[in-house]
N, CA, C and O of each residue as an XYZ file, in Angstrom:
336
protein
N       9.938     45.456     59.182
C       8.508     45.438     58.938
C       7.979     46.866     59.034
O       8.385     47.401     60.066
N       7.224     47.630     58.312
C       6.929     48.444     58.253
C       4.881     48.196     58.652
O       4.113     47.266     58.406
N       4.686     49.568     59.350
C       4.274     49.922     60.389
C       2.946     50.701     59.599
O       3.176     51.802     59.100
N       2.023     50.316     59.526
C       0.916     51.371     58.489
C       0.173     52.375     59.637
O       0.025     51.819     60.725
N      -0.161     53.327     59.582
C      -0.920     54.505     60.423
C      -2.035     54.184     60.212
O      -2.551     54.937     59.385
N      -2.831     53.237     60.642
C      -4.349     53.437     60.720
C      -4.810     53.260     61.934
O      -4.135     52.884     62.892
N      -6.445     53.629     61.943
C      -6.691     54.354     63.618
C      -7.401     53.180     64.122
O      -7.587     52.977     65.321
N      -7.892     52.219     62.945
C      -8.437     51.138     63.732
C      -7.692     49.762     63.204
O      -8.079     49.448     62.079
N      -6.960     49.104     63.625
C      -6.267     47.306     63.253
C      -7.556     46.878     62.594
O      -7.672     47.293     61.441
N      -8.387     46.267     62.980
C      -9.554     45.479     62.324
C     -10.640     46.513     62.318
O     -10.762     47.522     63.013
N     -11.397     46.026     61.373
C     -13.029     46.498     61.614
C     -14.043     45.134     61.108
O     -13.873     44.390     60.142
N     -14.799     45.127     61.823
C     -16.085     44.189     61.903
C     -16.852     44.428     61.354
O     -17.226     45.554     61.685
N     -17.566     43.941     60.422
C     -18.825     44.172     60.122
C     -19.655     42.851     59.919
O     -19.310     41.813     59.355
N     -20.859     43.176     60.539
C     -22.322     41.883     60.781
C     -23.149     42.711     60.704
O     -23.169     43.942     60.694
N     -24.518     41.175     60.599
C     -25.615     41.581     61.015
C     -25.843     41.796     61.836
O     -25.466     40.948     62.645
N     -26.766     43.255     62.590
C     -27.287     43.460     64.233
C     -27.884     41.924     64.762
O     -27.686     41.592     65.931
N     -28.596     41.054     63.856
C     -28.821     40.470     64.143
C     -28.308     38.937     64.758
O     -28.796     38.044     65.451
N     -26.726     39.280     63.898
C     -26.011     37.410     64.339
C     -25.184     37.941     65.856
O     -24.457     37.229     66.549
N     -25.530     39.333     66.096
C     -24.509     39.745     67.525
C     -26.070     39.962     68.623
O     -26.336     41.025     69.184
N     -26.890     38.747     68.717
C     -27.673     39.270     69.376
C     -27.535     38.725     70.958
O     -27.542     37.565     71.370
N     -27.414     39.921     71.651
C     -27.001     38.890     73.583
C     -27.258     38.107     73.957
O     -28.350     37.725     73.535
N     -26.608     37.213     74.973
C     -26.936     36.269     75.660
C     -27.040     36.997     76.979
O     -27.019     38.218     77.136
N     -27.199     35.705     78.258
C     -27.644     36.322     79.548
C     -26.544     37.601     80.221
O     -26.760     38.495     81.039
N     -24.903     37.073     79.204
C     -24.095     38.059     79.764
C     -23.860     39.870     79.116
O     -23.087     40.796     79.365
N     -25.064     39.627     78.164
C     -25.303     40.894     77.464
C     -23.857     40.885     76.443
O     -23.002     41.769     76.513
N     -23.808     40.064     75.786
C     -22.514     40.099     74.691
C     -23.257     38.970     73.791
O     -23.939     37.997     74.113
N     -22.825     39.523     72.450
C     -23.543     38.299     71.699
C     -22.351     37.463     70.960
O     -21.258     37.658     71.491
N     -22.334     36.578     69.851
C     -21.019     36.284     69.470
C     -20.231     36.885     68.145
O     -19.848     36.155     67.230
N     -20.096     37.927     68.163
C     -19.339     38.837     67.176
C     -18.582     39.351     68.259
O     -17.357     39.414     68.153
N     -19.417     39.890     69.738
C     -18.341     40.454     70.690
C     -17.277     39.724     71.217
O     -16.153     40.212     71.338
N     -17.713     37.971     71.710
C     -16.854     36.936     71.831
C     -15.658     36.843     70.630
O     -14.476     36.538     70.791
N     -16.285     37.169     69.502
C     -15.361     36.807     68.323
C     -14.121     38.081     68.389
O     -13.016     38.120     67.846
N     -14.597     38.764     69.006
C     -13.473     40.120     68.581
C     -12.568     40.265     70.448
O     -11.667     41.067     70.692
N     -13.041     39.458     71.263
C     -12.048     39.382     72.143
C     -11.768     38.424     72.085
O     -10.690     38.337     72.673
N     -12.294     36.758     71.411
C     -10.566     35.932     71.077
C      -9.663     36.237     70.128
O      -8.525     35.774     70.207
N     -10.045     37.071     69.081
C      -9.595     37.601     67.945
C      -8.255     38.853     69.105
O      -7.055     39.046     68.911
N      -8.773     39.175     69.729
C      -7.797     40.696     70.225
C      -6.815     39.853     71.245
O      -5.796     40.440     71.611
N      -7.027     38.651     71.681
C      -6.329     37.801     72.774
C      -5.429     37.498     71.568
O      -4.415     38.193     71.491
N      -5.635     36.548     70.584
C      -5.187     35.964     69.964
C      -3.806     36.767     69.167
O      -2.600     36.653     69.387
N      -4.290     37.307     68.522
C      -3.168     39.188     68.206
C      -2.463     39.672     68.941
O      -1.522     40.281     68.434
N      -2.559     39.647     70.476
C      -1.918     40.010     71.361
C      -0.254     39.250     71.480
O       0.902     39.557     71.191
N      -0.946     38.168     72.052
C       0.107     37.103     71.677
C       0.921     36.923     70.923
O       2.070     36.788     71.342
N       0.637     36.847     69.451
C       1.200     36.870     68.432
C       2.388     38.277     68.185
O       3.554     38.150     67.812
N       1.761     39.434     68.480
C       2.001     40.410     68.039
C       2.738     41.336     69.425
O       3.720     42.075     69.355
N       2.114     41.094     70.342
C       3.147     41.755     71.757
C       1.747     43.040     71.672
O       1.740     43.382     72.855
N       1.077     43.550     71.262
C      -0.034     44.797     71.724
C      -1.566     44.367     71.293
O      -1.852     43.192     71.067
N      -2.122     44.993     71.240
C      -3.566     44.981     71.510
C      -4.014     45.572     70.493
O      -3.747     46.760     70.312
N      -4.883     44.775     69.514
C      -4.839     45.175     68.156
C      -6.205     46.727     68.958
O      -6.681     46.889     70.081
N      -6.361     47.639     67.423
C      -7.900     48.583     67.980
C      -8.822     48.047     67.037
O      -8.599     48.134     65.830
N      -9.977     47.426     67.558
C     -11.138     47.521     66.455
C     -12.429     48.397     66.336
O     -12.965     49.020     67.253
N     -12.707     48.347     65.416
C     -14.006     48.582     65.103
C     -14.801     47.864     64.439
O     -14.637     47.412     63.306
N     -16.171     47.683     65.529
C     -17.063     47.054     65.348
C     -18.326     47.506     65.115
O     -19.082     47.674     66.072
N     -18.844     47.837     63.478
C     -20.079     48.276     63.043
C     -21.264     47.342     63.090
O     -20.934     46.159     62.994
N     -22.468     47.551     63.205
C     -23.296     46.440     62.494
C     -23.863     46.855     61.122
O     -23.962     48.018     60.731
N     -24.213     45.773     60.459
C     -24.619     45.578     59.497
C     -25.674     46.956     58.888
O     -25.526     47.330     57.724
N     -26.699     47.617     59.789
C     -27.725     48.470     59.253
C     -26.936     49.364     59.268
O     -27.258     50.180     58.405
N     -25.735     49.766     59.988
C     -24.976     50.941     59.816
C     -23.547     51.409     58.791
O     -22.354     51.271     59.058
N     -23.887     51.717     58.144
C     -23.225     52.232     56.419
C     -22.220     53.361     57.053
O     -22.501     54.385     57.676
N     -20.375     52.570     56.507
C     -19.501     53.541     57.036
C     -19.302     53.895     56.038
O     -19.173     53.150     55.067
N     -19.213     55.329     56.009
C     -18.018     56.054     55.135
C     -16.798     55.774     54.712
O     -15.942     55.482     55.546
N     -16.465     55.814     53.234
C     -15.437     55.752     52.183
C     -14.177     56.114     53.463
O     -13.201     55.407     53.712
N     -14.455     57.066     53.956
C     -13.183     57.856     54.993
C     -13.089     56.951     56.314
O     -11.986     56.884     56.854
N     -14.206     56.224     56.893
C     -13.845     55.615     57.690
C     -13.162     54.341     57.312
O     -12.409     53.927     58.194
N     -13.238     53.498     56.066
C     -12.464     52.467     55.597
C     -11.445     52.372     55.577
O     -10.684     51.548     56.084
N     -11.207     53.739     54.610
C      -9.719     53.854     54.394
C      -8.506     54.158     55.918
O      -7.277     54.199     55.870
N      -9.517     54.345     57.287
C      -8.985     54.263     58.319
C      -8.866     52.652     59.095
O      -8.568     52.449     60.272
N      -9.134     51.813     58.241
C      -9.012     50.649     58.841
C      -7.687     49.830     57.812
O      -7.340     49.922     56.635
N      -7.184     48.938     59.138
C      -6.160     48.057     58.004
C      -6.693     46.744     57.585
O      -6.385     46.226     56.511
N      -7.506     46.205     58.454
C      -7.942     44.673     58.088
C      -9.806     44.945     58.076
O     -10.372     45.653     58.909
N     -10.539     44.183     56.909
C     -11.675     44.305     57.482
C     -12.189     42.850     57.458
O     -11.856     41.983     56.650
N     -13.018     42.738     58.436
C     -13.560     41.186     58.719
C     -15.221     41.104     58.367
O     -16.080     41.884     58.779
N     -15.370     40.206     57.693
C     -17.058     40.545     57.740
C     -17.819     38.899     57.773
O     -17.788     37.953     56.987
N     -18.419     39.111     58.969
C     -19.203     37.894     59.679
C     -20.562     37.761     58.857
O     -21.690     38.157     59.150
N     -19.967     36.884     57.419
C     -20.831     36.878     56.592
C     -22.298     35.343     57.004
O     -22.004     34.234     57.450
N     -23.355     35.694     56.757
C     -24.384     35.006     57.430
C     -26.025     35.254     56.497
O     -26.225     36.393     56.074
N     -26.960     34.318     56.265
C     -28.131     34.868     55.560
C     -28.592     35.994     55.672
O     -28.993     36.683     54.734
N     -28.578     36.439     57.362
C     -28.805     37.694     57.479
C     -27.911     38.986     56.926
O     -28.421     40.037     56.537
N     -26.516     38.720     56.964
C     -26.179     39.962     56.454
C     -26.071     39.763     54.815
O     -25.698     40.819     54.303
N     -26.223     39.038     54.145
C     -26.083     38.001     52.763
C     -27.267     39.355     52.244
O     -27.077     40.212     51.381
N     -28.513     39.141     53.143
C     -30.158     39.449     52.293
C     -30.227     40.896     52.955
O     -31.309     41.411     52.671
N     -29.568     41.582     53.609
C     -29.958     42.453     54.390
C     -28.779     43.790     53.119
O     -27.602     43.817     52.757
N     -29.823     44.517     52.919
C     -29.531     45.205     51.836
C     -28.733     46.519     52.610
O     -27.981     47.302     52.029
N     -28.930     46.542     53.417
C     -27.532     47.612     53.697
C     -26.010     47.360     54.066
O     -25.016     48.086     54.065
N     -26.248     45.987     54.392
C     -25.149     45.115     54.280
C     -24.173     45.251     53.342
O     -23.240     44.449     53.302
């Protein structure tokens, strides 16, 4: 199996709005990306790296191409939300 060099395993992208906290100050995109990193672990023997943007924040062409998987917590809000 060959082995790709990128600096982040996943990257996330949502709306600021569907990751909004609960009382433990984590909303559920953060829940989603530590059963997601449990889950990988297991499977895989290490600890995937992510990155987790929100939605109003626009990555660079250069930061993509530094990711291997991208996930996107698609929702009305990030659907209508034009920087999305």
């Amino acid at each position: 199996m060959t082995k790709y060099d990128f600096t982040y395993d996943i990257y996330i992208s949502y709306a600021s709005k569907d990751n909004s906290p609960d009382a433990n100050g984590k909303g559920w995109v953060d829940y989603f990306q530590k059963f997601l990193e449990i889950l990988l672990f297991q499977i895989l023997g290490e600890k995937p790296v992510f990155l987790q943007i929100a939605g109003n924040e626009k990555p660079t062409s250069e930061l993509l191409q530094k990711c291997g998987i991208m996930v996107t917590v698609l929702s009305p809000e990030y659907v209508y939300n034009e920087d999305c």
